[in-house]
ChimeraX commands (.cxc) that place a marker at each C-alpha (Angstrom):
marker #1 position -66.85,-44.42,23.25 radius 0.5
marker #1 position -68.92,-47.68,24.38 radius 0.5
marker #1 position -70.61,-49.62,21.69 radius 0.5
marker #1 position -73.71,-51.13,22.61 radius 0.5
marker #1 position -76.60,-53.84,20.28 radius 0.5
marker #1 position -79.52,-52.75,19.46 radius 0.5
marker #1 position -82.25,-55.89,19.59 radius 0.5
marker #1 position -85.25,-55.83,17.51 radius 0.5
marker #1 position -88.02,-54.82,19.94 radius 0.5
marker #1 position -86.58,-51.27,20.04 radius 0.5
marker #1 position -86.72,-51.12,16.28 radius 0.5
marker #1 position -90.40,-52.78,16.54 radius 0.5
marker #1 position -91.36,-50.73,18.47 radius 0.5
marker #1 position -90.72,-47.24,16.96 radius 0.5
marker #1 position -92.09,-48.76,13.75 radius 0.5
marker #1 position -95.14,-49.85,15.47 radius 0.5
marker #1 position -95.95,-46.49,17.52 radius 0.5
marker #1 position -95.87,-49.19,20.61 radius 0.5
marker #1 position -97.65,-46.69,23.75 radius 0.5
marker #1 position -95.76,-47.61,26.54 radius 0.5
marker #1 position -91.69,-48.30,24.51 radius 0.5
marker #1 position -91.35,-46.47,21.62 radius 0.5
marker #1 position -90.53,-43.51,23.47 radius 0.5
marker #1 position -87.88,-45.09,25.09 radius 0.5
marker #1 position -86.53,-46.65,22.13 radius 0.5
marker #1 position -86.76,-43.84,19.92 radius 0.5
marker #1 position -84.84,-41.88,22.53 radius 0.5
marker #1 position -81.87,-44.65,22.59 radius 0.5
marker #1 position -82.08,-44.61,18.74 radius 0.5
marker #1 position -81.53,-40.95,18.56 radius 0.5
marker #1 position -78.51,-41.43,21.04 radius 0.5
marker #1 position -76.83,-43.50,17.97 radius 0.5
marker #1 position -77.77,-40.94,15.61 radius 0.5
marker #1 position -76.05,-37.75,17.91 radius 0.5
marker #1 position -73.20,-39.65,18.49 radius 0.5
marker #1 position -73.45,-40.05,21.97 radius 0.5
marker #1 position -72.30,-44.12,21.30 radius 0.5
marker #1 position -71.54,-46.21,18.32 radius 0.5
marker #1 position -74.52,-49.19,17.87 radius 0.5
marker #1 position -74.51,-52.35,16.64 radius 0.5
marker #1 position -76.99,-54.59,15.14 radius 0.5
marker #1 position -77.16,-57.59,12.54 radius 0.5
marker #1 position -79.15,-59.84,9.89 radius 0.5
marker #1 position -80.51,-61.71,12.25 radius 0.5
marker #1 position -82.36,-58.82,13.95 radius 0.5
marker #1 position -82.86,-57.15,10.84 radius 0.5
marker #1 position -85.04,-60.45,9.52 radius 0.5
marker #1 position -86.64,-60.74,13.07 radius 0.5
marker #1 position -88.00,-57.13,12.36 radius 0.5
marker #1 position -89.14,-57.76,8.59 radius 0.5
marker #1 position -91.02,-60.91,9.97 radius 0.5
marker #1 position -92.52,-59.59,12.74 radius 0.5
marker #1 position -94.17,-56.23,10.99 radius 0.5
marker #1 position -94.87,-58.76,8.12 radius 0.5
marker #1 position -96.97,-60.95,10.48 radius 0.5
marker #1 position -98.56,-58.36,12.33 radius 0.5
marker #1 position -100.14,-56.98,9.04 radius 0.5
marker #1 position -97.58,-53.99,8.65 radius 0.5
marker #1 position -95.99,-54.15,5.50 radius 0.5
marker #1 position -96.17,-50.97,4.70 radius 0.5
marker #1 position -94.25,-50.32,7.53 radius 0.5
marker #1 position -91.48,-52.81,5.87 radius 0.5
marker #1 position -90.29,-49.51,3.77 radius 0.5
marker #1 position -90.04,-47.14,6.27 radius 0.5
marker #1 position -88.00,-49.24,8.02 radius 0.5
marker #1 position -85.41,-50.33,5.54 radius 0.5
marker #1 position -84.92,-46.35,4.63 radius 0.5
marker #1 position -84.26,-45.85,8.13 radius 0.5
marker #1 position -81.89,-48.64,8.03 radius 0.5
marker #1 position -79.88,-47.24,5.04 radius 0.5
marker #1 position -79.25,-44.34,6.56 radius 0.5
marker #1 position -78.59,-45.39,10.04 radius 0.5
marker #1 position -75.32,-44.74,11.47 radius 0.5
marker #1 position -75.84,-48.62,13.15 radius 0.5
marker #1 position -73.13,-51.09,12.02 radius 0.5
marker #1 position -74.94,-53.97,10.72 radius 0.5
marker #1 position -72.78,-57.59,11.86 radius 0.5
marker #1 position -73.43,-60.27,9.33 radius 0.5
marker #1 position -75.01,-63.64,10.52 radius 0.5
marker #1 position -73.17,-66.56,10.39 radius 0.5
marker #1 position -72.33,-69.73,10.58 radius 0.5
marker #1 position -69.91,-69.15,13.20 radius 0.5
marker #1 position -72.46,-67.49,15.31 radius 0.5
marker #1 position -74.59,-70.21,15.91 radius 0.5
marker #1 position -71.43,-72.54,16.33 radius 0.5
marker #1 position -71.02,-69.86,19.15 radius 0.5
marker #1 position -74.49,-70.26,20.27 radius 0.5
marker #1 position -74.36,-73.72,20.80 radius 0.5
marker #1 position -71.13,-73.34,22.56 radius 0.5
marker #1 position -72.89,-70.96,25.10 radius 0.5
marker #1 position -75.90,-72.68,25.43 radius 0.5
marker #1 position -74.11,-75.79,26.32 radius 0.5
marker #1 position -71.56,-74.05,29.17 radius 0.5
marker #1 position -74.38,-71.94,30.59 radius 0.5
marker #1 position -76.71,-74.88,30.34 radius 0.5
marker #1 position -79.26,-72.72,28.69 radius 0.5
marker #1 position -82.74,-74.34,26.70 radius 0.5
marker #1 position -82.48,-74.15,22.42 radius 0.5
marker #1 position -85.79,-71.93,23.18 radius 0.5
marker #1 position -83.08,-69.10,23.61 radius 0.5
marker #1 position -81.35,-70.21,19.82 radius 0.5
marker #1 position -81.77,-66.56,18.43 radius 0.5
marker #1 position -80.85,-64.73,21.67 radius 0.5
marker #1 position -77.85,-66.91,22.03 radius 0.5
marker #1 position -77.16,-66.37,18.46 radius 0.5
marker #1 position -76.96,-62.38,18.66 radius 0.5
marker #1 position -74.95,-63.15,22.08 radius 0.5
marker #1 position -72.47,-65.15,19.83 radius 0.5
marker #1 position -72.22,-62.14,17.33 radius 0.5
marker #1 position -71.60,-59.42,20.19 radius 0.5
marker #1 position -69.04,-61.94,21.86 radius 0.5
marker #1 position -67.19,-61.67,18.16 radius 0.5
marker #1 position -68.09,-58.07,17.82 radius 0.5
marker #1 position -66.74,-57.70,21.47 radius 0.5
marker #1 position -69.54,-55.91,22.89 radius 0.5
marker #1 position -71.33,-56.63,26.21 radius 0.5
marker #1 position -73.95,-54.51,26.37 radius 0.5
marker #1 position -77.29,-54.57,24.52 radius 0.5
marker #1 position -80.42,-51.81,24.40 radius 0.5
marker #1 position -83.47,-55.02,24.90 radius 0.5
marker #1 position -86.42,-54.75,26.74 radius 0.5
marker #1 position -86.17,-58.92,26.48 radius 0.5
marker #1 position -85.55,-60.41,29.79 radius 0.5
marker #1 position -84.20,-63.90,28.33 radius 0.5
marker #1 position -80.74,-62.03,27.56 radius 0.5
marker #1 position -80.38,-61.49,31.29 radius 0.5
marker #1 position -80.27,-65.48,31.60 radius 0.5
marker #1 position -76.90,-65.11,29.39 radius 0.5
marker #1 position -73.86,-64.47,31.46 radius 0.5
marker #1 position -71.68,-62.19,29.98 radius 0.5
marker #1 position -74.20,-60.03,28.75 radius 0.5
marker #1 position -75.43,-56.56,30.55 radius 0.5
marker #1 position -78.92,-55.67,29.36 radius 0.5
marker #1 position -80.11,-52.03,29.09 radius 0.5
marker #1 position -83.68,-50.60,28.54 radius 0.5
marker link #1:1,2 radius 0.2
marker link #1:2,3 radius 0.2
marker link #1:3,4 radius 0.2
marker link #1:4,5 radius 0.2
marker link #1:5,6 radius 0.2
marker link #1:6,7 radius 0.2
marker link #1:7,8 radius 0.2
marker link #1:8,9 radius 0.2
marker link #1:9,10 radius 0.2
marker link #1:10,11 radius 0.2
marker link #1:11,12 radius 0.2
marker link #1:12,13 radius 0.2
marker link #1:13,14 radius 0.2
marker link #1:14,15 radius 0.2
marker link #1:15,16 radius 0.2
marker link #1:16,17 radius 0.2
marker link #1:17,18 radius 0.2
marker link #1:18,19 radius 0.2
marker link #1:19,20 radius 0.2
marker link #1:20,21 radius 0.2
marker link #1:21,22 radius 0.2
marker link #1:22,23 radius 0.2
marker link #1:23,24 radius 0.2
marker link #1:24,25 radius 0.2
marker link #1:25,26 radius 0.2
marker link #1:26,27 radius 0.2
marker link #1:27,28 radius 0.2
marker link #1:28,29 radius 0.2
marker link #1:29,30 radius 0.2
marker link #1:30,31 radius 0.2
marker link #1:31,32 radius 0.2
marker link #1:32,33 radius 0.2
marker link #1:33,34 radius 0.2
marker link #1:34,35 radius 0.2
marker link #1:35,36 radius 0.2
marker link #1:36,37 radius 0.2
marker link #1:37,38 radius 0.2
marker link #1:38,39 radius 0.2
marker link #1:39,40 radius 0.2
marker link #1:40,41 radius 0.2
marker link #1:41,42 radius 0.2
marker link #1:42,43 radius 0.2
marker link #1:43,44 radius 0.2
marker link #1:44,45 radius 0.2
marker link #1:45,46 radius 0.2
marker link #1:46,47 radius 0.2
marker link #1:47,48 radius 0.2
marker link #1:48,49 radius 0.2
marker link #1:49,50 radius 0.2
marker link #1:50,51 radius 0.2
marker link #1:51,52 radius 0.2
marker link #1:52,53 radius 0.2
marker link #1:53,54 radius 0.2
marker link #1:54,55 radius 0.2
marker link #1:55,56 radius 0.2
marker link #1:56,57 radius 0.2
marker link #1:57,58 radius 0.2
marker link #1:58,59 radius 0.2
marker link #1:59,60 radius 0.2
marker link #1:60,61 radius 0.2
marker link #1:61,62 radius 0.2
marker link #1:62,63 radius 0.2
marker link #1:63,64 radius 0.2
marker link #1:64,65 radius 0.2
marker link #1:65,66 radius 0.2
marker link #1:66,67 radius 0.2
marker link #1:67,68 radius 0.2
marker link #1:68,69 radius 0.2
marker link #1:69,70 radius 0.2
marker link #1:70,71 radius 0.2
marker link #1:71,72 radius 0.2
marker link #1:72,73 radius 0.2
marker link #1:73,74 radius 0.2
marker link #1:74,75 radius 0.2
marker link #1:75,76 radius 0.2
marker link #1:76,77 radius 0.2
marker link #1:77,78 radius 0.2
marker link #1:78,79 radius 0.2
marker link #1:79,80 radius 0.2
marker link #1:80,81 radius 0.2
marker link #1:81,82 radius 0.2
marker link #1:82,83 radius 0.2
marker link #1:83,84 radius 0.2
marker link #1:84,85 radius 0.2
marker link #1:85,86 radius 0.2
marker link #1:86,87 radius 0.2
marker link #1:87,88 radius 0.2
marker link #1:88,89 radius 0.2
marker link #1:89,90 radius 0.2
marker link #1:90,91 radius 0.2
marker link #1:91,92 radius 0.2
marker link #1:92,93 radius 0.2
marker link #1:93,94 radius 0.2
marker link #1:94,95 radius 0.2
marker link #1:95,96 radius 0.2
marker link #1:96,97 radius 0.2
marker link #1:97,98 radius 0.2
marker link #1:98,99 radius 0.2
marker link #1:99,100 radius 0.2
marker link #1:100,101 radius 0.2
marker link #1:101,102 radius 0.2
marker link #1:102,103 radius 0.2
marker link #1:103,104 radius 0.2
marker link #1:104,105 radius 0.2
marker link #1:105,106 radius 0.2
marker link #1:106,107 radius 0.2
marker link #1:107,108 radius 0.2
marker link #1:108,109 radius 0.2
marker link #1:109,110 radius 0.2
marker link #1:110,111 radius 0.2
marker link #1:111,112 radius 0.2
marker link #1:112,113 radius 0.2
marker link #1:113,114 radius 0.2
marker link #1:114,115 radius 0.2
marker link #1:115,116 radius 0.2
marker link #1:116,117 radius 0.2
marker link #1:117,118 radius 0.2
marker link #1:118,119 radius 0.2
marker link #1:119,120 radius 0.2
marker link #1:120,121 radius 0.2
marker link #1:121,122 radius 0.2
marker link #1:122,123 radius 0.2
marker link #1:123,124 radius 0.2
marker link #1:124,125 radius 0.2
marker link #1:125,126 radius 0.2
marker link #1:126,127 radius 0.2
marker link #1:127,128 radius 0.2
marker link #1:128,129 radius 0.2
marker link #1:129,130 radius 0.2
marker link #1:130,131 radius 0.2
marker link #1:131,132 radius 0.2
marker link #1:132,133 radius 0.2
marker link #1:133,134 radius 0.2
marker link #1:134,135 radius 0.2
view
């Protein structure tokens, strides 16, 4: 069975009722949740998602999503300080800009997690060789 990430904007935008991804996104989500594939995500993402409702005024979504989180069948990898040692490693030999820093970073954590493939509807991971995006 493949394992595939799971980036934040999927996540985002199920929470957010988004009109033209959550569809999409919900249906990859369920995939995890059938079995169909085993799904990875991590601290960083989980913080980009907290943030991101927070600034957009949706705190009350904050909830809903952490309850969805507990029960996920998603492995969640821990960020660390290895990862962005990793991110600066591929930044440097794909001569990539620090604008990328927390893309590279999950692309250091799936390099350690040895997964290639990530569910993103964020073009900048398709600048990152190595990794296959999938939306």
């Amino acid at each position: 069975m493949s394992s595939r990430f799971v980036d934040s904007n999927l996540f985002i935008y199920v929470m957010l009722q988004d009109p033209s991804f959550a569809e999409r996104s919900l249906e990859i989500l369920e995939g995890f949740e059938k079995g169909k594939e085993t799904g990875w995500t991590s601290t960083l993402v989980l913080s980009q998602v907290f943030s991101h409702l927070k600034r957009r005024g949706k705190s009350s979504v904050i909830d809903r999503f952490y309850d969805y989180m507990e029960s996920s069948p998603l492995g969640v990898l821990e960020t660390t300080r290895g990862d962005i040692v990793g991110a600066q490693a591929i930044r440097k030999d794909q001569s990539l800009p620090w604008s990328l820093r927390d893309d590279l970073v999950i692309a250091a954590q799936m390099k350690r997690a040895k997964i290639d493939e990530i569910y993103s509807n964020d073009g900048d991971f398709d600048r990152i060789e190595g990794l296959k995006r999938i939306f």
